[in-house]
C-alpha positions in Angstrom: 42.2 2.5 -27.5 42.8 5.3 -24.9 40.6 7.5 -26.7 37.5 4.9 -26.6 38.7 4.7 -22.7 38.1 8.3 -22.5 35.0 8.1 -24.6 33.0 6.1 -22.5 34.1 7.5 -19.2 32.8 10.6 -20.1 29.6 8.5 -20.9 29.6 7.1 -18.4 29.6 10.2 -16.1 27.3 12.0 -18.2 24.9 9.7 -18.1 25.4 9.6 -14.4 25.2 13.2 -14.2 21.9 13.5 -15.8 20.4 11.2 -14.5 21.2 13.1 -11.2 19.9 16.3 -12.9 16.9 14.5 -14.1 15.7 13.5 -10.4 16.5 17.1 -9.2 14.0 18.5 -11.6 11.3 16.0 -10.7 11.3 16.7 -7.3 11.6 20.9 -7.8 8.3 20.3 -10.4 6.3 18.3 -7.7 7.2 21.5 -5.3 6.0 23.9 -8.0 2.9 22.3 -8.1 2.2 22.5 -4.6 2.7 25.7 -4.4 0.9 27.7 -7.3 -0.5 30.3 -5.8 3.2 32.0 -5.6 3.8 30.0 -9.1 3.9 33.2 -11.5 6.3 35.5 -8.8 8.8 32.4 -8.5 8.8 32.0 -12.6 9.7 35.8 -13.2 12.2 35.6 -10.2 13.9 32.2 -12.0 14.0 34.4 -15.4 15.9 37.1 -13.5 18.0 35.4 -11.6 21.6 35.4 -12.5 22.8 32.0 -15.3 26.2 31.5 -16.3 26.3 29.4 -19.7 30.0 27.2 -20.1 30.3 27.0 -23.5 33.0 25.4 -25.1 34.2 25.4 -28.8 37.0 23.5 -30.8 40.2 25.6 -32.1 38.3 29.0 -33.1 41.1 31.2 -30.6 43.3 32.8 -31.0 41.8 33.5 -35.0 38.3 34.5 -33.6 38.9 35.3 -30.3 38.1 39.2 -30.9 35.0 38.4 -33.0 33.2 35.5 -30.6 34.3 37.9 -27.9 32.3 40.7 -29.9 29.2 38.1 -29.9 29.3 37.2 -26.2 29.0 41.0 -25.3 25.9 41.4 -27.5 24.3 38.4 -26.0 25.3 39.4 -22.4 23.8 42.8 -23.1 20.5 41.6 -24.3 20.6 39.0 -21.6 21.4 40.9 -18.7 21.1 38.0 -16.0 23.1 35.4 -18.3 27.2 35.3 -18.6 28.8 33.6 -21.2 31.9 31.4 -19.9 33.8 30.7 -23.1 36.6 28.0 -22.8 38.0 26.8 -26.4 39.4 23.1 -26.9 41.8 21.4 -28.8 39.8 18.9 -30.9 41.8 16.0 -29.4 41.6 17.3 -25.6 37.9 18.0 -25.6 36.8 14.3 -24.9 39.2 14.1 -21.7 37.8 17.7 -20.7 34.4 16.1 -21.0 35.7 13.4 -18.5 36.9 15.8 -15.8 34.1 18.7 -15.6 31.1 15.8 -15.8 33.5 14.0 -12.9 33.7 17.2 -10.7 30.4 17.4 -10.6 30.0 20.3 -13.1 28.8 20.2 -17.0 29.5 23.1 -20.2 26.1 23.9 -20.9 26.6 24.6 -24.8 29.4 22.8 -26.7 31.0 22.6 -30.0 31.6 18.9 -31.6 31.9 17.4 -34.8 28.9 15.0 -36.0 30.5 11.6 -35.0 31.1 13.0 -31.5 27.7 14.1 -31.1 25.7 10.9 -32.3 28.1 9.2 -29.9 27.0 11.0 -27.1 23.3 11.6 -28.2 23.3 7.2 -28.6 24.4 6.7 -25.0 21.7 9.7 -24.1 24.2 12.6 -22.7 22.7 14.9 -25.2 19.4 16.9 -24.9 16.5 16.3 -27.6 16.0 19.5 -29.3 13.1 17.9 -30.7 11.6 17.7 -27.5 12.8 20.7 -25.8 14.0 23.6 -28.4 10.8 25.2 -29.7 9.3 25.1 -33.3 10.8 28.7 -34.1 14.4 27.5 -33.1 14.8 24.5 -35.1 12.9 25.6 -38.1 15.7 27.8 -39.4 17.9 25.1 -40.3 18.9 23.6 -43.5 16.9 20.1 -43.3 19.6 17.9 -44.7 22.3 19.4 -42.2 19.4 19.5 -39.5 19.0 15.2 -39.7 22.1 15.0 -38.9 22.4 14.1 -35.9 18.8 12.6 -35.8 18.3 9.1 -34.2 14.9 7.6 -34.6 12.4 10.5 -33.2 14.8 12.8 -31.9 17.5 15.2 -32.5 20.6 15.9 -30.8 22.5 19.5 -31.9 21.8 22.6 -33.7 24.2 22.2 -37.0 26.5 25.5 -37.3 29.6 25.6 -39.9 29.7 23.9 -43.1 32.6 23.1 -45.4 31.0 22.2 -48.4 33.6 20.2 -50.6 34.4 22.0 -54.1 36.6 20.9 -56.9 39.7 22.7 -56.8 41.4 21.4 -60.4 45.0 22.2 -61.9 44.0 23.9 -65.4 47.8 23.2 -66.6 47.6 20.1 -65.9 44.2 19.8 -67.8 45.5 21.1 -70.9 48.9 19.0 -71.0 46.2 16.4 -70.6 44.1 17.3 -73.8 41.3 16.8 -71.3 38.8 20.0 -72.0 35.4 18.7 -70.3 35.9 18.9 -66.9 34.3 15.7 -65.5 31.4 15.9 -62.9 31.1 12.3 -61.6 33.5 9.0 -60.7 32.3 7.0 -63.7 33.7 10.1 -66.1 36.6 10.5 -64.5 37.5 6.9 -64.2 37.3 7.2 -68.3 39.7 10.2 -67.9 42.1 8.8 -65.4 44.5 6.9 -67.5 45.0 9.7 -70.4 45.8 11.9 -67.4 48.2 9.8 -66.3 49.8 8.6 -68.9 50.0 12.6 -70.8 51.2 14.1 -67.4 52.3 11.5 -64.8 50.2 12.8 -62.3 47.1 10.6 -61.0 43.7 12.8 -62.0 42.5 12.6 -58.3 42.6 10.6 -55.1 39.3 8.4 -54.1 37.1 9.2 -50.8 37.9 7.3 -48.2 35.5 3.7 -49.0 32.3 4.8 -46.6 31.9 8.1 -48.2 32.5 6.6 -51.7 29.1 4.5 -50.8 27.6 6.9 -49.4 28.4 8.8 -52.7 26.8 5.9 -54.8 23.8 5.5 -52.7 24.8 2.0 -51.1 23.0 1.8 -48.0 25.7 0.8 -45.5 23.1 -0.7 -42.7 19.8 -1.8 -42.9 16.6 -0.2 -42.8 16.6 -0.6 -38.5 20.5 -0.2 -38.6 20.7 -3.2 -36.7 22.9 -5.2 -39.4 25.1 -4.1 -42.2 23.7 -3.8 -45.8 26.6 -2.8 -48.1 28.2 -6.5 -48.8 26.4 -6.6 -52.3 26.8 -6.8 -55.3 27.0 -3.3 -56.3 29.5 -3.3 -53.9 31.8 -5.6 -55.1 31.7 -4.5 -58.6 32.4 -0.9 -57.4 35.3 -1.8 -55.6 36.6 -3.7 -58.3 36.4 -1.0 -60.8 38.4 0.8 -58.4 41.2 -2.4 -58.1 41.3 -2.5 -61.4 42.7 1.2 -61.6 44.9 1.2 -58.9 46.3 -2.0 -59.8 47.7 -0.2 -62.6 48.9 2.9 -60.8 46.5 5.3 -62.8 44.8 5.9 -59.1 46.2 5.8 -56.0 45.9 2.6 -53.7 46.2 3.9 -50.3 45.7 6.9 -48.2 42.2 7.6 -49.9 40.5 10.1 -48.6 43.6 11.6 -46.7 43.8 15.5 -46.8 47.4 16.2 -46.0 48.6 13.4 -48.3 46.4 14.9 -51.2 47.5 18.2 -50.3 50.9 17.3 -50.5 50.2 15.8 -54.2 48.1 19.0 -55.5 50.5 21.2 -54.6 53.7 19.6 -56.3 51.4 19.1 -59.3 50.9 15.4 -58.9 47.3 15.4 -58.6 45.2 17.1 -61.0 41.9 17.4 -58.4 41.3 17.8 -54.9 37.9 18.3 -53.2 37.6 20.3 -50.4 36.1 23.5 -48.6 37.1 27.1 -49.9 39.2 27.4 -46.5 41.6 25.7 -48.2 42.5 28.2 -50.9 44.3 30.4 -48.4 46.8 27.4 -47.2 47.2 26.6 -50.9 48.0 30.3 -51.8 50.8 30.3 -49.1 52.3 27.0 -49.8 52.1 27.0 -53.3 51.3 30.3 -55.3 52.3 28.6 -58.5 49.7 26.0 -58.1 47.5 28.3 -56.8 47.1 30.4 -59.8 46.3 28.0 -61.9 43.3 26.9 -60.2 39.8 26.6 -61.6 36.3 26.0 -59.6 33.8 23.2 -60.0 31.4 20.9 -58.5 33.1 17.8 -56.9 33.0 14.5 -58.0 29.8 12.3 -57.2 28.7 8.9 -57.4 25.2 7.8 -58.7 23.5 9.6 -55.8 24.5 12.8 -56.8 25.0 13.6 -53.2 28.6 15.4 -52.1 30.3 15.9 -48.3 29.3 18.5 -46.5 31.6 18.1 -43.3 29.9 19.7 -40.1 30.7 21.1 -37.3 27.2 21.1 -34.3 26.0 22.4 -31.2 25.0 20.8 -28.5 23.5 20.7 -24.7 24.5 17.7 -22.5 22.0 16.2 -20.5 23.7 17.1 -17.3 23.7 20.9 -17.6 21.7 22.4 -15.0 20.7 25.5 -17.3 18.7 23.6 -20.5 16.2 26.3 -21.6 19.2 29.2 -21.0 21.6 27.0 -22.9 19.9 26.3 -26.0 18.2 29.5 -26.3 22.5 30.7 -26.5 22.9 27.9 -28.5 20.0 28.9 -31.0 21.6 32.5 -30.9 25.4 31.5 -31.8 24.0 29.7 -34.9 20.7 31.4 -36.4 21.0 32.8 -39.2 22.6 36.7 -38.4 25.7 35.4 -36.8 26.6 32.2 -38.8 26.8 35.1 -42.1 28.7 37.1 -39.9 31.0 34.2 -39.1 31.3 33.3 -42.7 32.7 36.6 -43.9 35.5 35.9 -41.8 36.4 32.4 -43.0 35.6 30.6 -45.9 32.7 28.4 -44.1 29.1 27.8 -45.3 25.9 28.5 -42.9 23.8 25.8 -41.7 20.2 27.9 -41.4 18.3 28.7 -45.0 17.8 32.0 -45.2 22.0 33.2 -44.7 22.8 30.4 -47.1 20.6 32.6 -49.5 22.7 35.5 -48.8 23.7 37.6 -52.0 27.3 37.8 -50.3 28.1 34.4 -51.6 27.2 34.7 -55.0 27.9 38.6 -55.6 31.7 38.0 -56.3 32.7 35.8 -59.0 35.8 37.3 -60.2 38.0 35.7 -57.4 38.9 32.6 -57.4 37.4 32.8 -53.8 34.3 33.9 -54.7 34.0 31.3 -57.2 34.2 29.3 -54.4 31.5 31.0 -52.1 29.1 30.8 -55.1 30.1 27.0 -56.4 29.5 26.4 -52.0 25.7 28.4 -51.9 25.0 26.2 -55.5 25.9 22.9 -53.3 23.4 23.4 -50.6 21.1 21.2 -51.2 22.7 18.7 -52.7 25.1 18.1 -50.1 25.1 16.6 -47.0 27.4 15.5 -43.5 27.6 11.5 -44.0 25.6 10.1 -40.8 24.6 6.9 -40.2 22.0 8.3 -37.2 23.7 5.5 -35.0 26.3 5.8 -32.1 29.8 4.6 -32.8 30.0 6.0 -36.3 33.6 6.2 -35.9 34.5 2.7 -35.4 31.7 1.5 -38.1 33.6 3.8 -40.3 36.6 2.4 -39.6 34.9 -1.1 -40.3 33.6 -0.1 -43.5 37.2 1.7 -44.6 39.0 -2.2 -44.1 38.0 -3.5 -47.1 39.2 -1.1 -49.4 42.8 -1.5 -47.4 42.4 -5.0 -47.8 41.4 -5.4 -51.5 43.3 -2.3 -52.9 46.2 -1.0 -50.4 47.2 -5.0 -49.5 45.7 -6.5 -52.9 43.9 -8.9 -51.4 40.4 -10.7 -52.7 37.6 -7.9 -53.3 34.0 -10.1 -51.8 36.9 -11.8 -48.9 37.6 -8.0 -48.0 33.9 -7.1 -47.9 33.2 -10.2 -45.8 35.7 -9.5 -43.3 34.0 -5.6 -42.9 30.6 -6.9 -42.5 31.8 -9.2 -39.8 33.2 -6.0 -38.2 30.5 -4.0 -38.5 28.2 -6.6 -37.4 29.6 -7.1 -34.4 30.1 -3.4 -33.9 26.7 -3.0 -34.0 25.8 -5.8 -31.1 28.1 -4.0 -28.5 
């Protein structure tokens, strides 16, 4: 509850703030106009003048601080009048931060946030269109898929920067106790699979998605075509679900905590789980905590449902409304995330660009020796078939967590599988009339 409190406070002052912006520029436009004789000097005196762009990013120091500090001289140097304020967040401070600098008056002109966060924002309108005010060149270098986003209706709210594709990461020993030799590319295969894993090995064959990305995954449309209702009480639905009951009602999948990294983590690496999906970050951790697992790790596509779509988590960039430097904060913003410095940032962690051309980079398919170039490769291969899971709505969260009750109440607490859906539709319904 206190972080919806903070949530729309900072709203609330955003908006506020904007809209405070947004008469200050009407009144300096009617001035330009009155004065156009002197129109060109005062345009080459504005371009001079000195900017100062607050941009703020989520938990890249102290790993990165030398390297974004390396970017911010480059773009001060080839922007002489702009400085580049850097301030880097903890994800779960950066809403309250918000809060305060909107509150005092001030606004970061460029910041780092997650998907959710930004359709949030970009829903109550505390987010700049880049549709209406980035140019063609800027937003044409995007990945479309990653581009939409964060598009609502007409317009779109943040440049899309680092990717974590999600990869199969699967336990080759584990495979072969099994007698399983075809590795299995979708749900409906691996549901055939689970039991013989189970039963040969005691460990489950892999843990669910949490319930909203397994629809997404099987093409289920969770709201209707004017997301104004929910859509995903069908049918389809139930008899999805209840495929998934029956497994976990016999303990050869697991019936909570789908979905959950550190939990499946936790199972991979004591050999209790013979698949996680995630992004090739994660083969460092695993390597370090369990070297034993880790050498017995083999690459492949994740999992999908009928859509053939996987997760591409993402992380965005975005202007607020209320900064009082637009066309000098997402001409930075274009910079940090076309396509140059996103491969620069990727050969220092394992994260996948956003923008076409550095996803077509030969770096990640030159190596495929190592099981982290395997990676890179299996992560330039998923491109474009992957995807961050938006509903183009604000309050994706808490529709998320709607959607997400009915597996907890059919599978986790057993209860009745179309009851369950019932009760989420409800939820999201009423969600949606807030």
């Amino acid at each position: 509850m206190k972080k919806k409190r903070l949530i729309s406070t900072a709203l609330a002052v955003l908006m506020a703030a904007g809209t405070i912006l947004t008469g200050c520029g009407s009144s300096a436009t009617q001035t330009g106009t009155s004065a156009q004789t002197s129109g060109s000097q005062t345009q080459a005196a504005a371009s001079s003048a000195p900017v100062t762009v607050e941009f703020w990013t989520i938990s890249l120091q102290p790993t990165f601080t030398d390297f974004f500090n390396g970017l911010i001289e480059k773009y001060e140097k080839e922007n002489p009048n702009v400085t580049i304020k850097w301030t880097d967040l903890p994800y779960e401070s950066i809403q309250e931060k918000l809060v305060t600098s909107a509150a005092g008056g001030t606004s970061p002109d460029v910041v780092n946030l997650n998907t959710q966060m930004a359709l949030t924002l970009a829903g109550k309108g505390a987010l700049v269109d880049l549709n209406k005010e980035a140019t063609a060149d800027q937003r044409s270098v995007y990945i479309q898929s990653l581009y939409d986003s964060t598009v609502i209706g007409d317009s779109a709210y943040s440049f899309p920067w680092y990717a974590s594709p999600n990869i199969m990461f699967y336990n080759k020993e584990l495979f072969s106790k099994a007698g399983i030799t075809d590795i299995p590319t979708n749900y409906t295969d691996a549901n055939k699979l689970a039991k013989q894993m189970k039963d040969a090995t005691g460990a489950y064959l892999y843990n669910p998605p949490e319930f909203f990305n397994l629809l997404f995954e099987n093409g289920i449309s969770i709201l209707n075509s004017d997301n104004t209702a929910a859509a995903f009480n069908t049918k389809q639905t139930a008899d999805l679900l209840t495929s998934f009951k029956d497994l976990t009602s016999q303990g050869i999948l697991p019936n909570n905590k789908w979905g959950s990294w550190d939990d499946e983590l936790k199972l991979f690496e004591t050999g209790k789980l013979a698949i996680i999906s995630s992004s090739g970050s994660s083969l460092s951790r695993i390597k370090d905590e369990a070297p034993d697992v880790y050498k017995q790790i083999a690459v492949a596509a994740p999992l999908t449902g009928s859509a053939g779509m996987s997760r591409n988590a993402l992380m965005d960039v975005v202007v607020p409304s209320a900064s009082k430097n637009h066309e000098e904060a997402i001409k930075f913003a274009a910079w940090i995330t076309n396509d140059e410095n996103q491969l620069a940032f990727c050969k220092q962690v394992a994260v996948f660009p956003s923008t076409t051309k550095a996803s077509q980079d030969s770096y990640f398919t030159s190596d495929t020796t190592s099981l982290e170039g395997q990676a890179r490769a299996m992560s330039a291969k998923l491109a474009d078939t992957s995807k961050d899971y938006s509903l183009g709505v604000e309050g994706q969260s808490d529709i998320q967590d709607d959607v997400n009750k009915a597996y907890e109440k059919a599978i986790t607490a057993g209860g009745d599988v179309q009851s369950a859906l019932d009760n989420s539709e409800q939820l999201v319904n009423a969600e949606l009339k807030k």
